[in-house]
C-alpha positions as CSV (number, residue, x, y, z in Angstrom):
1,X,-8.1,12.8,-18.2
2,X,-5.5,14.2,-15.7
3,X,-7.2,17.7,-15.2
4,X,-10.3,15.8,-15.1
5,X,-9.3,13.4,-12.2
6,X,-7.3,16.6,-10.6
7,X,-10.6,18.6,-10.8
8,X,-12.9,15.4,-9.3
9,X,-10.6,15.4,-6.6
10,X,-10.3,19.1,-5.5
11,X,-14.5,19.2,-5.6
12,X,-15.0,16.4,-3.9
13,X,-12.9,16.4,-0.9
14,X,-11.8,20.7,-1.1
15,X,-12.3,20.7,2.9
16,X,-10.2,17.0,3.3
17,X,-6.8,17.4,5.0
18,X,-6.0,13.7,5.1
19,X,-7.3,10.6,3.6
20,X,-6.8,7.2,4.8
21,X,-7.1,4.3,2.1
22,X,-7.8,0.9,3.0
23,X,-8.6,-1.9,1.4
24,X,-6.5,-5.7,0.4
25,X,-2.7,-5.6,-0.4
26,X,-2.3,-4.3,-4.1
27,X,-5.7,-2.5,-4.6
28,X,-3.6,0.3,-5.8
29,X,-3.1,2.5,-2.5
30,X,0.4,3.6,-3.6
31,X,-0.4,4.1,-7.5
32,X,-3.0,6.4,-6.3
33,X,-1.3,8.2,-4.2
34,X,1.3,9.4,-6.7
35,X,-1.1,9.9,-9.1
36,X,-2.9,12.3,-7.1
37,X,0.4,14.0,-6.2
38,X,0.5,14.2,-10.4
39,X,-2.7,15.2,-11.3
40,X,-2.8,18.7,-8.5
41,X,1.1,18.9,-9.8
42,X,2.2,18.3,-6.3
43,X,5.7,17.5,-4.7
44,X,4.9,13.6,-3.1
45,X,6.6,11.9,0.1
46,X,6.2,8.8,0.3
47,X,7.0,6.9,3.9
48,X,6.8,3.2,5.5
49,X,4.2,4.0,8.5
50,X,7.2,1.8,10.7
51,X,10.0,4.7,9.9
52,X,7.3,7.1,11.2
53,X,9.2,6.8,14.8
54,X,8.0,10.4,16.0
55,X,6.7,13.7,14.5
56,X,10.0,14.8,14.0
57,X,11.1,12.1,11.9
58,X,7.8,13.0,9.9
59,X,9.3,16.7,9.6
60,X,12.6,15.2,8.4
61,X,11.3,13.2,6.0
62,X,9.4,15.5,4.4
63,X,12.0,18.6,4.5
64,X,14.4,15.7,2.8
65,X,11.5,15.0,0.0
66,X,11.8,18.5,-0.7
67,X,15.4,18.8,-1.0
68,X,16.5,19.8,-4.7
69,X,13.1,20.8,-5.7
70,X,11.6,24.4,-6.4
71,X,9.9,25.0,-3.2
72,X,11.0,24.6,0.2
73,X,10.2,24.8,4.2
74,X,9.6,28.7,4.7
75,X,10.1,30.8,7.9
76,X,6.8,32.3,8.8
77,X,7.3,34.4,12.0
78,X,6.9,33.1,15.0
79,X,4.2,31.9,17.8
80,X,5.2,31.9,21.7
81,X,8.7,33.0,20.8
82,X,9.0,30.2,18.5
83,X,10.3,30.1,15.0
84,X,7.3,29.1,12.1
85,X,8.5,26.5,9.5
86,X,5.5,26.3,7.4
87,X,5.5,23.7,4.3
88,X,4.2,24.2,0.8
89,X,1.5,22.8,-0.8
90,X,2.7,18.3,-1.1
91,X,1.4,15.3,-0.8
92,X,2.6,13.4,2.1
93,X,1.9,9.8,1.8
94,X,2.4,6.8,4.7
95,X,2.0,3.1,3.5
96,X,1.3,0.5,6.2
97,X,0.1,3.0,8.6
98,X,-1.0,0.9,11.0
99,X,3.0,-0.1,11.7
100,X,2.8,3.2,13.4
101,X,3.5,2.9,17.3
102,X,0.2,3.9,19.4
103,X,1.8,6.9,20.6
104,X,3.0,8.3,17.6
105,X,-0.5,7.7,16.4
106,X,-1.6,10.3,19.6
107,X,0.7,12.7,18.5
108,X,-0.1,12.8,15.1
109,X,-3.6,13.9,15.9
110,X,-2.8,17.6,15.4
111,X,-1.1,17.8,12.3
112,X,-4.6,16.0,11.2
113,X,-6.9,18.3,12.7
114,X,-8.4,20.9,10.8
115,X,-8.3,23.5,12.7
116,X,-5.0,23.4,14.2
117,X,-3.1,21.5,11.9
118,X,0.3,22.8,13.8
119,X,2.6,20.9,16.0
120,X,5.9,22.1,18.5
121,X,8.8,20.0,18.0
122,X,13.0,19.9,18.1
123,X,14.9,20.4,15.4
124,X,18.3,18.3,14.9
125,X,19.8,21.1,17.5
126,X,17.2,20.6,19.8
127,X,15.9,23.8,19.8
128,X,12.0,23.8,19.6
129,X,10.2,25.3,16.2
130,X,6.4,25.1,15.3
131,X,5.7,23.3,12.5
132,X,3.1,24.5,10.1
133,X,1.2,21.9,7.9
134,X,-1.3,23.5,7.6
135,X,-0.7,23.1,3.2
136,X,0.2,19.3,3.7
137,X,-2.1,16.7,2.3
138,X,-1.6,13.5,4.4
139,X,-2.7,10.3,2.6
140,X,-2.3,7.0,4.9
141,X,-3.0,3.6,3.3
142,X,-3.3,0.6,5.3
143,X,-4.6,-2.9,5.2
144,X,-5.6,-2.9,8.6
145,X,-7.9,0.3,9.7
146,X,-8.6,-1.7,13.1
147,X,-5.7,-0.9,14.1
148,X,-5.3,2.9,13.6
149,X,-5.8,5.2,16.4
150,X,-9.7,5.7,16.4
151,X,-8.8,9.7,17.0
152,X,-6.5,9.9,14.2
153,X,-8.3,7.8,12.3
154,X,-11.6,10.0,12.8
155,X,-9.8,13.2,11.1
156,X,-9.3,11.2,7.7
157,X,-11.9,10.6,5.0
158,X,-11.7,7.3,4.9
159,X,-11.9,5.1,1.2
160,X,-11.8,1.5,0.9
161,X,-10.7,0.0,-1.9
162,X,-11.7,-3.1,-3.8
163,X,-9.5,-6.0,-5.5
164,X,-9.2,-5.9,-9.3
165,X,-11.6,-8.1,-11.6
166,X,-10.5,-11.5,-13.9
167,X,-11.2,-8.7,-16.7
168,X,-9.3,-5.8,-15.3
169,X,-5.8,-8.0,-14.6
170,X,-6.1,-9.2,-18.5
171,X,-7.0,-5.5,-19.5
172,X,-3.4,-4.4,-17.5
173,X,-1.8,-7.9,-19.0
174,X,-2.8,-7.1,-22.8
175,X,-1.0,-3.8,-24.1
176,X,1.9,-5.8,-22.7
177,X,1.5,-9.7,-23.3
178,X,-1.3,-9.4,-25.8
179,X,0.6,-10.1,-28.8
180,X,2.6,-13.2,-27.4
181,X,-0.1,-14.8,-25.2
182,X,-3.6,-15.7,-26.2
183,X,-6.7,-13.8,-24.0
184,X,-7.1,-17.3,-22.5
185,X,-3.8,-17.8,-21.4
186,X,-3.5,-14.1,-19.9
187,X,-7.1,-14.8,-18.1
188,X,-5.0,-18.0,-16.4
189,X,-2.2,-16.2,-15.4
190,X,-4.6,-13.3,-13.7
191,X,-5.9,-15.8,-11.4
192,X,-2.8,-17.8,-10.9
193,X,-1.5,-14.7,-9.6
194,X,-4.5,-14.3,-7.4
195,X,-5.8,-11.2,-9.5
196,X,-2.3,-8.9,-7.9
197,X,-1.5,-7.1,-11.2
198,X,2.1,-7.3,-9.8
199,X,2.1,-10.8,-9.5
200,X,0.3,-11.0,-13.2
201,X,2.8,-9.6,-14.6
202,X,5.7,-11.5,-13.2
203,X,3.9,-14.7,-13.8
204,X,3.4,-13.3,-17.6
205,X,6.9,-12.3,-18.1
206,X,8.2,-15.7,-16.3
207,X,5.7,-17.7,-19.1
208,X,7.3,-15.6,-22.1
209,X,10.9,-16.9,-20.7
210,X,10.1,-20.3,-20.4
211,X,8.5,-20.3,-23.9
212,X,11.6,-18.7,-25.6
213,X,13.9,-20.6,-24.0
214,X,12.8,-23.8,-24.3
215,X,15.0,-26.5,-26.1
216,X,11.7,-28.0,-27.9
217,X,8.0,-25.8,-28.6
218,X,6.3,-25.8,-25.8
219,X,2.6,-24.0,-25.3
220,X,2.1,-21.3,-23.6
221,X,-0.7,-23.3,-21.2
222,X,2.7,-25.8,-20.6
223,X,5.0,-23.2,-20.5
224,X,2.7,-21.4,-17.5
225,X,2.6,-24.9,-15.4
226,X,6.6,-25.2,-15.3
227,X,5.9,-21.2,-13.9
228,X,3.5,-22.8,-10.9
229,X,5.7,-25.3,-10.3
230,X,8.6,-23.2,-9.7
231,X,6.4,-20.8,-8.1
232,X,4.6,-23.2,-5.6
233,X,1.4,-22.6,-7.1
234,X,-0.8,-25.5,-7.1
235,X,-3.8,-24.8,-9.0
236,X,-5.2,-22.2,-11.6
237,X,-7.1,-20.6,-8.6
238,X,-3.7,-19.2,-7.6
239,X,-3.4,-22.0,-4.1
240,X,0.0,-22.6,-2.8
241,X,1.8,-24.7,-1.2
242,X,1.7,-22.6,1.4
243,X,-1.6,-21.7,1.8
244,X,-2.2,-25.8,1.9
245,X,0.4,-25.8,4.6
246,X,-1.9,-23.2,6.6
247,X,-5.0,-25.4,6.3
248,X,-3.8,-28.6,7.0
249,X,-1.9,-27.2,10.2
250,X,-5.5,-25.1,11.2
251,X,-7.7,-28.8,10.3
252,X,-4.5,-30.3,13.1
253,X,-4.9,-27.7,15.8
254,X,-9.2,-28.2,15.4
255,X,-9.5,-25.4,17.1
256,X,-9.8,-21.4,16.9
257,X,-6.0,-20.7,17.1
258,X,-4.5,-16.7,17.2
259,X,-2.0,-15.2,14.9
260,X,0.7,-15.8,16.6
261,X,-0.4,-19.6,17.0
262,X,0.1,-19.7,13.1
263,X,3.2,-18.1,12.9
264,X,4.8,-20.2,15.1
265,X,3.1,-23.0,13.2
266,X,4.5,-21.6,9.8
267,X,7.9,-20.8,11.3
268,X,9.6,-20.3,8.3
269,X,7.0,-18.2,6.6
270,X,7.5,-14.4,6.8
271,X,4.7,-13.5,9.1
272,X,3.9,-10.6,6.2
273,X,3.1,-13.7,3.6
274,X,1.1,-15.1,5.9
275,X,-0.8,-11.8,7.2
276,X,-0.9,-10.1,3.6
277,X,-1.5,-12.8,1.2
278,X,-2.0,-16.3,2.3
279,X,-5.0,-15.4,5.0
280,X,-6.7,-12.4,2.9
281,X,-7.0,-15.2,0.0
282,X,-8.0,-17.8,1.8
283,X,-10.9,-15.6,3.5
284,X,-12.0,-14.7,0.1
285,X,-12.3,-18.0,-1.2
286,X,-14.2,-18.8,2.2
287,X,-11.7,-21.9,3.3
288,X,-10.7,-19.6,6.7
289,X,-12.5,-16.9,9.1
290,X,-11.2,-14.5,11.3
C-alpha cells in the first residue's frame, strides 16, 4: 500500500515542487504530510508557518531537521563568489501557513519557483551563502488560502481537503473502542465530537473512564452525557456552550459584525477556538455566514 501511494504520488505530481493543502482544521493536513515523507522514504521538517520569521530561519530549521541523520547540507561550489549549500532530497512541511508575515511570504517566492528554486542569504556569521533547494519538497497546509500570498501561492498545486464522514470517524473509533462500546454509541461520540477524529477519540477514551470508574453500572449512552457535560457540549450534534454563546451575542448585535467584533465579544475565548472550530461548525450547520 505504501509503494503504491509512493508511486501515485511521484506520477502524479513528478514536476510539483510544493503543494499547499487546504481544507477545515483536522482534515488530515499534517498526517499526510508525514506520510508522504514515509512513503518516498524521505527526511520530514515539520514547521509552525508563525516561526517562519525569514528565509533564514527556514534554512535553520531545516539544517537542524537534518541534524543526526544520514544525509546532510552539502557544499556545491560556488555562484557570484558565493558558497553553494545545496539540501538533499526532504520533505519540508509548514502548518498554518497563512501565520506567515506578508513579506516573508515575497521572499519565499523563489525557493517555490521552478526554475530558480535558489535563494542568497546570511548564515549565523553573517556572511552571505546561496542556498540550493532545488531537492526540497515544500508542503504548506493552511485553513485559510485567502490569505497566502497570491504569488506564492500560484507556484503550489493546490489540494483541498474534505472533513471525515459519520462512517469514517466510527471506522477510526472501532479497532480501538469497538469491543467496549456498541457501533451506536461510537456513531454518538463521532458527532459529539463534531466528526474531529482527535476529538473522537478523547471523547471515547473519556466515556471508557467514566464507565470503569463509576461507583454503580452506568451505560455507556449515560456514561457519554456526564462526558458532554464536563465538556460543554450541549447536544449530540456536537453544540457548545460556546458556540450558543456566539449566537446569542451575534442575534444581540443584529447586525453584520467583523472578527474582531466577536472576539472582543467572546473575550475570554481563544480567538483560535473561535476562528478554528466554533465558526467553521457553525457555517456548516448553516446557523452563521461569513
Amino acid at each position: 500500500m505504501a509503494a503504491g501511494l509512493a508511486k501515485t504520488i511521484k506520477e502524479k505530481y513528478e514536476d510539483t515542487t510544493a503543494m499547499l493543502l487546504t481544507g477545515a482544521p483536522s482534515t488530515g493536513k499534517t498526517e499526510i504530510a508525514r506520510r508522504m515523507a514515509a512513503c518516498l522514504a524521505l527526511p520530514l521538517a515539520q514547521m509552525d508557518g508563525r516561526n517562519v520569521r525569514s528565509r533564514e530561519a527556514l534554512a535553520e530549521f531545516l539544517s537542524d531537521a537534518l541534524s543526526g541523520q544520514a544525509v546532510q547540507v552539502e557544499r556545491a561550489g560556488e555562484r557570484g563568489g558565493l558558497p553553494v549549500r545545496r539540501y538533499p532530497p526532504m520533505l519540508a512541511f509548514v502548518d498554518e501557513a497563512h501565520l506567515i508575515s506578508a513579506d516573508v511570504q515575497q521572499t519565499l517566492l523563489t525557493l517555490t519557483e521552478s526554475s530558480d528554486r535558489t535563494a542568497v542569504l546570511k548564515g549565523a556569521d553573517s556572511s552571505k551563502f546561496v542556498m540550493d533547494a532545488s531537492r526540497i519538497g515544500f508542503v504548506f497546509a493552511t485553513t485559510k488560502p485567502s490569505e497566502i500570498d497570491a504569488a506564492l501561492r500560484s507556484r503550489f498545486t493546490e489540494i483541498t481537503l474534505q472533513r471525515y464522514t459519520e462512517d469514517q470517524v466510527v471506522a477510526m473509533l472501532e479497532p480501538r473502542y469497538g469491543t467496549r462500546l456498541a457501533t451506536d454509541t461510537l456513531l454518538r461520540i463521532a458527532r459529539v465530537a463534531r466528526l474531529t477524529p482527535r476529538t473522537a477519540f478523547d471523547v471515547a477514551q473519556d466515556v471508557i473512564d467514566e464507565v470503569m470508574t463509576a461507583e454503580t453500572v452506568v451505560e455507556a449512552r449515560m456514561a457519554l452525557r456526564q462526558v458532554m457535560r464536563e465538556r460543554g457540549i450541549v447536544t449530540e450534534n456536537g453544540l457548545t456552550r460556546t458556540d450558543i454563546r456566539y449566537l446569542r451575542s451575534l442575534a444581540k448585535e443584529n447586525k453584520p459584525v467583523s472578527a474582531g467584533t466577536m472576539r472582543a465579544l467572546l473575550y475570554d475565548v481563544p480567538p483560535d477556538t473561535i476562528e478554528d472550530d466554533t465558526e467553521p461548525f457553525l457555517i456548516s450547520r448553516g446557523l452563521v455566514r461569513i
